[in-house]
Wavefront OBJ file of the C-alpha trace (Angstrom):
o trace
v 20.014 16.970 -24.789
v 17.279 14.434 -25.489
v 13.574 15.358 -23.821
v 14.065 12.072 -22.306
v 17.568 12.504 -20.732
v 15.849 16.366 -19.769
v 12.987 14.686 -18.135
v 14.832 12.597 -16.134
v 17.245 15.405 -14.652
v 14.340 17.351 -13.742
v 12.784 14.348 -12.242
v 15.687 13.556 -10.148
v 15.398 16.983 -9.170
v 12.398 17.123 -7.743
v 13.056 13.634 -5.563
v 15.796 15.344 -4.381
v 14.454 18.258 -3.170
v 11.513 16.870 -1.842
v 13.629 14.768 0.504
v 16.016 17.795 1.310
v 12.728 19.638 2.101
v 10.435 17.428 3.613
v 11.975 13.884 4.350
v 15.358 14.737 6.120
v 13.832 17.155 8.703
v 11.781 14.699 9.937
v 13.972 11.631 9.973
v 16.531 14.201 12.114
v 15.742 13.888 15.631
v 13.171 11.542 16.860
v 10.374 12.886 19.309
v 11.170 12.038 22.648
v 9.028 13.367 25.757
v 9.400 12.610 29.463
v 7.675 13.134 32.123
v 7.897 12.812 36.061
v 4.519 11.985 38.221
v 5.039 12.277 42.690
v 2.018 11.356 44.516
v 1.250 11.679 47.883
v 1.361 7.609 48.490
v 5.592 7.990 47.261
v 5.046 6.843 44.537
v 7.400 7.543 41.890
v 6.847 7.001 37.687
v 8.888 7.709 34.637
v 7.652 7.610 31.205
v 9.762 7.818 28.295
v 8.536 7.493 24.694
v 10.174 7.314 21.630
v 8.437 8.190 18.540
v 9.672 7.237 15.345
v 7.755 7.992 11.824
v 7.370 5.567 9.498
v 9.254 6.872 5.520
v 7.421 8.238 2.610
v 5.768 5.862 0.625
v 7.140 5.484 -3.300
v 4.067 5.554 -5.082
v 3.570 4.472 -8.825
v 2.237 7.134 -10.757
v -1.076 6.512 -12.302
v -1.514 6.190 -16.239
v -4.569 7.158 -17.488
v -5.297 4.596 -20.304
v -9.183 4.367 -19.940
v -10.114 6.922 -22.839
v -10.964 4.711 -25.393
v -9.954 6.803 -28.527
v -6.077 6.296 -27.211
v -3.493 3.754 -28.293
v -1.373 3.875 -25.312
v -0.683 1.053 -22.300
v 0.474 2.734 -19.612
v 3.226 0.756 -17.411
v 4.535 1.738 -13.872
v 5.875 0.767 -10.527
v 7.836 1.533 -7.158
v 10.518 0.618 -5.225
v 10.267 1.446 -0.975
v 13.260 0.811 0.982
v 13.988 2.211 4.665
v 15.902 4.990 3.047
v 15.072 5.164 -0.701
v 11.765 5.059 -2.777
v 11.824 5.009 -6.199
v 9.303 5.365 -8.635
v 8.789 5.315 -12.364
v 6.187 5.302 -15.360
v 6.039 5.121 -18.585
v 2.925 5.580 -21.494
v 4.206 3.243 -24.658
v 2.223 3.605 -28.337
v 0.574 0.742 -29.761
v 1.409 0.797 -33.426
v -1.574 -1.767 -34.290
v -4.272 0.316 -32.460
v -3.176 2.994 -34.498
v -3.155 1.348 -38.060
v -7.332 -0.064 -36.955
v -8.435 3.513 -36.038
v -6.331 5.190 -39.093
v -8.168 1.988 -41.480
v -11.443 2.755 -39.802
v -11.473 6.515 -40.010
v -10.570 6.419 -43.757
v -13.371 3.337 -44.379
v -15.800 5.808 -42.725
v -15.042 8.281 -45.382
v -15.248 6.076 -48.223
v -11.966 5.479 -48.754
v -12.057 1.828 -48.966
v -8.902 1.005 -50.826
v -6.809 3.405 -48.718
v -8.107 1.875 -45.514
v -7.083 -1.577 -46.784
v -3.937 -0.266 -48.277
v -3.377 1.097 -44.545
v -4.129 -2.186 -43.234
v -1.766 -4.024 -45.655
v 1.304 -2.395 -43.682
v 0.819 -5.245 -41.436
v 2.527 -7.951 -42.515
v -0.131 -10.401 -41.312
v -3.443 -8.475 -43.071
v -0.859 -8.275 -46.727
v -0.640 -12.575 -46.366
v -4.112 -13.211 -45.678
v -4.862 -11.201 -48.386
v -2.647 -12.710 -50.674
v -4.116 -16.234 -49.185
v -7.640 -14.738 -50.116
v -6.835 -14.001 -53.534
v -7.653 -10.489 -53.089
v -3.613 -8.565 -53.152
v -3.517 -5.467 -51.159
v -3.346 -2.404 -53.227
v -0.758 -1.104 -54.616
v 0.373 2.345 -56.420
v -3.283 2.819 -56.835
v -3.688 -0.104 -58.312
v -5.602 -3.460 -57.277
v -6.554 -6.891 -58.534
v -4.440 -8.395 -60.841
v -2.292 -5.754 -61.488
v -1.951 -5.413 -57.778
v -0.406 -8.878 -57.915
v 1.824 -7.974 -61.074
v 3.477 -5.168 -59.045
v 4.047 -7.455 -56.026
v 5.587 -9.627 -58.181
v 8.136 -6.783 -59.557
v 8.572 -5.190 -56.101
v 9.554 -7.853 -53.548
v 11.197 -5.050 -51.405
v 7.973 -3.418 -50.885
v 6.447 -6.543 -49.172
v 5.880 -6.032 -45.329
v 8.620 -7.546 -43.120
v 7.256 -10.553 -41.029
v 7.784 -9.388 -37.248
v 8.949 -11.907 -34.672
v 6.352 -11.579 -32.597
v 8.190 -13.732 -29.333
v 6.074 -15.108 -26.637
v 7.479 -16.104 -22.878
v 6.822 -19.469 -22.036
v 6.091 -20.121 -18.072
v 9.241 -21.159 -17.377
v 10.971 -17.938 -18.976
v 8.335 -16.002 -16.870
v 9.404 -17.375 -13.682
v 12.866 -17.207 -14.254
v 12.319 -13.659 -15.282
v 10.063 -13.061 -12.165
v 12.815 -14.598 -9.949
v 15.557 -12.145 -11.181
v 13.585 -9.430 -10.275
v 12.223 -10.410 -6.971
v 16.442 -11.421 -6.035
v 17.657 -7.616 -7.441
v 14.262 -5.907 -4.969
v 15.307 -7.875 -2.037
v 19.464 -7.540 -2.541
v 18.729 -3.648 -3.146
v 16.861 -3.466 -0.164
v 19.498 -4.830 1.469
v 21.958 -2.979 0.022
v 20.511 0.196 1.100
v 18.742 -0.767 4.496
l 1 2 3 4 5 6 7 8 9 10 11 12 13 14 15 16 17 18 19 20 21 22 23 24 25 26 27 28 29 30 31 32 33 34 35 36 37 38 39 40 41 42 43 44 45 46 47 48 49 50 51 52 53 54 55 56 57 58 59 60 61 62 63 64 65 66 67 68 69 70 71 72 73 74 75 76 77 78 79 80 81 82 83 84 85 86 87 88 89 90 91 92 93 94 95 96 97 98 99 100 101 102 103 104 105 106 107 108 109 110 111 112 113 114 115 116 117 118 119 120 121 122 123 124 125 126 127 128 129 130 131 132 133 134 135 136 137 138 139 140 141 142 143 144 145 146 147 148 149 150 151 152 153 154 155 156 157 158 159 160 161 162 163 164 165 166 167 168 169 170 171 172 173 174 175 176 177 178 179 180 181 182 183 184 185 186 187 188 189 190
């Protein structure tokens, strides 16, 4: 069983009992009270009120991403229906931040070439490099016969990532979908 898949059971767990516990005695039986006033003048009153709570709140967990010295982006965000509240989060590594800190640490040593050799992992830093005259290094070795060995091993060459951007229109039409599922589950449960 994957942690993920194990996380997620116990998760589900928890909800669950929570709203076992806590949630379903109180939606049970609203709180009615009455009460009957005579006064001397014949005057007769009934009062009847109804009291009905309000549901639980689903509330995003909070992601702490403000320590500097981690490459993480937190992401989160809830659901609240009448019935059902959902909520979920999620901390996602950011490969890049890690390659600058990993370059910067081994720079601060002295390691100069294995900083830039770190850095040339990056498809990006190993062309501007190669645009600059300068090849990244190599099996230890640099300059010309850096190049030499690029030359002879192609396969070792970063891969260029497709790095895709959303244009406004695929951000509203994106936006839209999700707006149509919140409001159709809402429904759906409500």
């Amino acid at each position: 069983m994957s942690d993920r898949l194990r996380n997620n059971l116990v998760a589900g767990f928890i909800v669950a009992a929570f709203w076992i516990i806590w949630v379903f005695p109180v939606m049970a039986d609203p709180i009615v009270t009455e009460s009957t006033s005579n006064s001397t003048v014949t005057n007769t009153t009934k009062t009847e009120s109804t009291i009905k709570t309000n549901p639980p709140s689903a509330i995003s967990p909070s992601i702490n991403a403000s320590n500097s010295d981690l490459c993480t982006v937190g992401v989160s965000g809830a659901v609240q229906t009448q019935i059902l509240g959902i909520s979920t989060g999620q901390a996602y590594r950011d490969a890049n931040c890690e390659r600058l800190k990993i370059a910067k640490v081994l720079y601060d040593m002295g390691m100069k070439v294995a900083a830039v050799s770190v850095m040339c992992q990056d498809f990006r830093t190993w062309d501007a490099m190669q645009k600059a005259g300068t090849p990244c290094p190599i099996e230890g070795k640099i300059g010309e016969e850096a190049e030499d060995l690029w030359k002879k091993n192609k396969r070792e060459i970063p891969k260029q990532e497709n790095l895709k951007t959303m244009d406004r229109g695929e951000f509203l039409y994106t936006l839209l979908n999700g707006i149509i599922s919140v409001v159709l589950i809402a429904l759906l449960v409500g």
